[in-house]
C-alpha positions in Angstrom: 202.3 -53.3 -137.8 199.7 -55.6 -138.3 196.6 -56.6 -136.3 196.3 -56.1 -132.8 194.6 -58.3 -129.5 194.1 -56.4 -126.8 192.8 -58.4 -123.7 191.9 -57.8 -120.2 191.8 -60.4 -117.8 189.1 -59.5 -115.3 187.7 -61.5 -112.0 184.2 -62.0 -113.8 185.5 -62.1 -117.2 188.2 -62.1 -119.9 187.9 -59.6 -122.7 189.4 -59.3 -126.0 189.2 -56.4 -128.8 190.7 -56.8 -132.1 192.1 -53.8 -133.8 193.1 -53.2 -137.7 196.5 -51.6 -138.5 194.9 -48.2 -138.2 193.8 -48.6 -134.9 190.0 -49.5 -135.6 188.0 -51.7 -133.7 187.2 -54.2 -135.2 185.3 -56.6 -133.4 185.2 -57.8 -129.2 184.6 -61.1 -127.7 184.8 -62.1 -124.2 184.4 -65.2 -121.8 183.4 -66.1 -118.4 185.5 -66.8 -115.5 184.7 -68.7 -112.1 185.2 -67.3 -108.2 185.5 -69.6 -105.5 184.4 -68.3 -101.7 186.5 -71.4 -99.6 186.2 -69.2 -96.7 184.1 -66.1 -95.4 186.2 -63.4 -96.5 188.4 -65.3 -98.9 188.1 -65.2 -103.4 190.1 -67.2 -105.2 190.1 -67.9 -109.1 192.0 -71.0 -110.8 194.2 -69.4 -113.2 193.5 -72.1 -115.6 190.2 -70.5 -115.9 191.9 -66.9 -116.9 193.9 -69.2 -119.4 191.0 -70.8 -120.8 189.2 -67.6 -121.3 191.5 -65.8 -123.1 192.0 -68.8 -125.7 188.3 -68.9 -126.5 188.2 -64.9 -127.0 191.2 -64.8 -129.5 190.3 -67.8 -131.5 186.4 -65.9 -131.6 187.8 -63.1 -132.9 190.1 -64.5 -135.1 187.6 -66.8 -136.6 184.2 -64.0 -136.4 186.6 -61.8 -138.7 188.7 -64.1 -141.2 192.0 -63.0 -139.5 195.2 -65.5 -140.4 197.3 -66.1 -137.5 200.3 -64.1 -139.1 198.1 -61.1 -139.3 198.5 -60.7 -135.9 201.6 -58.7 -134.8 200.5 -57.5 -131.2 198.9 -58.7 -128.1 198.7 -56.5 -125.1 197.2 -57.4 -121.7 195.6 -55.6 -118.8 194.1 -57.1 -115.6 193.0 -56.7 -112.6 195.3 -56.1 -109.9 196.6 -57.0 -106.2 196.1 -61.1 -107.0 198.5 -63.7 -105.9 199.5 -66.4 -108.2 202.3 -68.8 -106.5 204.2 -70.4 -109.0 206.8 -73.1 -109.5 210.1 -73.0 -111.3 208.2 -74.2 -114.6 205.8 -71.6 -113.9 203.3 -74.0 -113.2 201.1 -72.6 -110.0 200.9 -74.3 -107.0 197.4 -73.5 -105.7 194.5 -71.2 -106.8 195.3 -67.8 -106.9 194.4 -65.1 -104.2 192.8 -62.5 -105.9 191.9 -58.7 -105.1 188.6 -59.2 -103.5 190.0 -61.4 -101.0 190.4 -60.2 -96.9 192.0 -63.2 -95.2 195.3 -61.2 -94.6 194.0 -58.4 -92.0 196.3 -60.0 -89.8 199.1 -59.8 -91.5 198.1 -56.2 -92.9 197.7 -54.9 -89.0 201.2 -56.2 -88.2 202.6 -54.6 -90.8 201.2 -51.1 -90.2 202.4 -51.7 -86.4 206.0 -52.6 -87.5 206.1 -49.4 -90.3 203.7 -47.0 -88.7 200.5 -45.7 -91.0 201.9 -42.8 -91.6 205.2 -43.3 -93.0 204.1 -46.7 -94.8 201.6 -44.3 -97.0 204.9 -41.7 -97.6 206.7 -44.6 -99.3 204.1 -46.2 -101.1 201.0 -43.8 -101.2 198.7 -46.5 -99.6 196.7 -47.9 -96.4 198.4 -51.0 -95.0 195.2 -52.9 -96.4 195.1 -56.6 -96.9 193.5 -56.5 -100.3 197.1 -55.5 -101.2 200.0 -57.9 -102.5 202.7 -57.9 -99.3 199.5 -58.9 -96.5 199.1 -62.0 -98.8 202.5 -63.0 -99.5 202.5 -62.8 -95.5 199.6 -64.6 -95.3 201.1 -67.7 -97.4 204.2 -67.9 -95.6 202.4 -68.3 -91.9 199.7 -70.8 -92.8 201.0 -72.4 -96.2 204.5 -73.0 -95.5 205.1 -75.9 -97.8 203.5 -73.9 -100.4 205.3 -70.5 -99.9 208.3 -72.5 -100.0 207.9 -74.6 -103.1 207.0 -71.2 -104.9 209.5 -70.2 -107.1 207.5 -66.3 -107.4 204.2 -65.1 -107.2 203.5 -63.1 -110.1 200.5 -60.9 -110.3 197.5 -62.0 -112.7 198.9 -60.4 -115.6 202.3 -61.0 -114.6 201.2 -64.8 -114.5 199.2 -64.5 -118.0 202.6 -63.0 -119.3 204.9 -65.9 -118.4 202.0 -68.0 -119.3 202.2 -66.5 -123.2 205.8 -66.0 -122.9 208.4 -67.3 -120.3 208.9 -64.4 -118.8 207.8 -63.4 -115.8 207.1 -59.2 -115.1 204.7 -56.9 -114.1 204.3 -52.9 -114.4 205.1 -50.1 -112.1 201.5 -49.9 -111.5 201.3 -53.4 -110.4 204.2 -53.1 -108.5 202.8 -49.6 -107.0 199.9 -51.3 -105.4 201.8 -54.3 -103.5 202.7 -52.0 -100.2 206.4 -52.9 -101.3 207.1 -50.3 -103.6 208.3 -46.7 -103.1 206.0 -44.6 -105.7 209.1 -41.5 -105.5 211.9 -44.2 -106.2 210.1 -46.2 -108.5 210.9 -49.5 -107.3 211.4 -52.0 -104.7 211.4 -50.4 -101.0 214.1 -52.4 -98.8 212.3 -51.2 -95.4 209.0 -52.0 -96.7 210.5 -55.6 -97.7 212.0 -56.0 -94.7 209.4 -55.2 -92.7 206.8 -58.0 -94.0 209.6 -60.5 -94.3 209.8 -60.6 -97.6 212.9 -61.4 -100.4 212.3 -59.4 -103.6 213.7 -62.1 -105.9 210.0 -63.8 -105.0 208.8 -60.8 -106.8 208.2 -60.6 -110.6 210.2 -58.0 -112.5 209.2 -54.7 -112.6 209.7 -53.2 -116.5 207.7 -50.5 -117.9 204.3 -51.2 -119.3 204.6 -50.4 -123.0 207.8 -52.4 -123.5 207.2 -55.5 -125.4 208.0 -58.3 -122.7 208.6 -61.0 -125.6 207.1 -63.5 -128.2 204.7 -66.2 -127.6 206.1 -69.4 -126.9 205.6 -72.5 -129.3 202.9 -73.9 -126.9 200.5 -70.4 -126.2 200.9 -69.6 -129.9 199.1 -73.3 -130.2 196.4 -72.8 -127.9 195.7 -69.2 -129.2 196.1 -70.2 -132.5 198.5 -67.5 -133.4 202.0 -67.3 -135.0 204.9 -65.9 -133.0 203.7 -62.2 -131.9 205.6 -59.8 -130.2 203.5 -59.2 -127.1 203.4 -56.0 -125.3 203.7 -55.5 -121.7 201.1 -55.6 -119.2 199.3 -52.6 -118.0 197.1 -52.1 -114.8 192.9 -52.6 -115.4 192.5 -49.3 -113.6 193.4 -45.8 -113.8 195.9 -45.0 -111.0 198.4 -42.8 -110.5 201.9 -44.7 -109.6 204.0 -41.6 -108.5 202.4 -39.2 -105.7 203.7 -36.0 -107.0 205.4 -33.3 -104.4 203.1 -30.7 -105.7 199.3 -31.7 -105.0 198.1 -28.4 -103.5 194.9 -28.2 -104.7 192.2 -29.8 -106.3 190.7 -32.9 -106.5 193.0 -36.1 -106.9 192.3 -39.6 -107.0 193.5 -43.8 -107.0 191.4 -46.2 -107.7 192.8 -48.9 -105.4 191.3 -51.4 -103.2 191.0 -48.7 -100.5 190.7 -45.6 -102.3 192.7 -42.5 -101.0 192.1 -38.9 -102.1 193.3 -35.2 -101.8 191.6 -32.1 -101.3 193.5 -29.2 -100.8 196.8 -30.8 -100.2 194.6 -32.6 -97.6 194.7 -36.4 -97.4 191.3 -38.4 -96.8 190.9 -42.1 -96.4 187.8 -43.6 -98.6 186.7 -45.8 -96.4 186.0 -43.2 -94.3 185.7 -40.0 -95.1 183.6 -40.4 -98.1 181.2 -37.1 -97.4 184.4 -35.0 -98.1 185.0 -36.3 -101.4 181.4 -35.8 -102.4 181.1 -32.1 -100.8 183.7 -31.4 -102.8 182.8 -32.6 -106.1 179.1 -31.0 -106.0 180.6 -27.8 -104.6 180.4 -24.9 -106.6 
């Protein structure tokens, strides 16, 4: 194996680290990248911007530490997660992308916790039917950008996006998956009540594959931009640390997502983070 990019593709910024062969660091770079605010409670970002970003940090890097583009074996990406990007067949996206931050979709969010039910829409998929989340959005699109939501070929997360940006192919991890209110975390995949509650097809969805697979080499025109060779790129991998699978046997202690609306345990007991913060923080300063 040779050297190794690693980037992640924040909302403020995009990051890169370089590491040698053994797994040193051996240098970072990153970039800015632009919010827009069209509306109060809306964030969007251009995903040109993301794009741009990431090419000025691996050509830093490359260039700050003499590194020939066919030293380069590896590129793996993390971002942030619950954005939209609608794309076309070409990949190309149709508007700027709904990112994480953004609340338009408490509609959409309220209608589909009145369809599923609170309760059991947190047994599938282990969250709050909150519209930072993936499926609120997607509903969002399709009731007041109807030409858009049909035009759209998928809507890929950010680092699914990034990843058919570098290669072709379009995917995302469980984790990604795990936080669109679509997923079942015990299955592992796709949740056909859950889809057919919001309305939505999966096939609009990008592939779920595991995160450490490699997803596939740069194509001819990213490896130009980056100014790499062919590298096999690894797959993408969530920005935060969160648990995809809620486990049968939390029964005591202290367990925790980070998510857009944080949920935690104590003592099998389940507490929303919007709300019940003072229970988290009794219990972590108790004795």
């Amino acid at each position: 194996m040779g050297y190794l990019i690693g980037a992640d593709i924040g909302s403020q910024s995009v990051k890169a680290v370089l590491l040698d062969p053994d797994g040193r660091t051996i240098g970072s770079a990153g970039h800015d990248c632009a919010m827009s605010y069209p509306a109060s409670g809306w964030a969007e970002q251009d995903p040109a911007g993301w794009t741009r970003a990431l090419t000025l940090a691996v050509r830093q890097l490359m260039a700050s530490h003499g590194i020939r583009p066919a030293q380069v074996s590896h590129l793996g990406l993390a971002a942030q997660v619950d954005g939209v990007v609608a794309v076309d067949s070409k990949l190309r996206p149709l508007r700027p992308a709904i990112i994480w931050l953004d609340r338009r979709a408490t509609g959409q969010a309220a209608a589909l916790a009145g369809r599923v039910g609170a309760d059991r829409i947190f047994a599938t998929t282990g969250l709050n039917a909150d519209a930072s989340h993936v499926a609120p959005k997607l509903m969002w699109l399709r009731d007041n950008e109807p030409a858009t939501f049909a035009r759209a070929s998928s809507f890929p997360p950010v680092g699914g996006y990034l990843l058919g940006w570098l290669t072709g192919v379009l995917a995302q991890d469980h984790a990604n998956a795990s936080s669109t209110l679509l997923y079942d975390v015990r299955a592992g995949g796709w949740d056909e009540g859950m889809l057919a509650a919001a309305g939505l097809d999966p096939a609009v969805l990008a592939e779920i594959r595991p995160s450490a697979q490699v997803a596939g080499t740069l194509t001819a025109a990213a490896a130009a931009e980056l100014g790499l060779d062919e590298t096999r790129l690894l797959g993408e991998v969530m920005s935060s640390v969160y648990a995809p699978r809620i486990r049968e046997d939390f029964k005591s202690g202290v367990r925790g997502g980070v998510n857009g609306t944080p949920t935690f345990f104590i003592n099998g007991e389940r507490y929303d983070g919007t709300r019940d913060l003072k229970h988290l923080l009794d219990a972590l300063t108790a004795k």
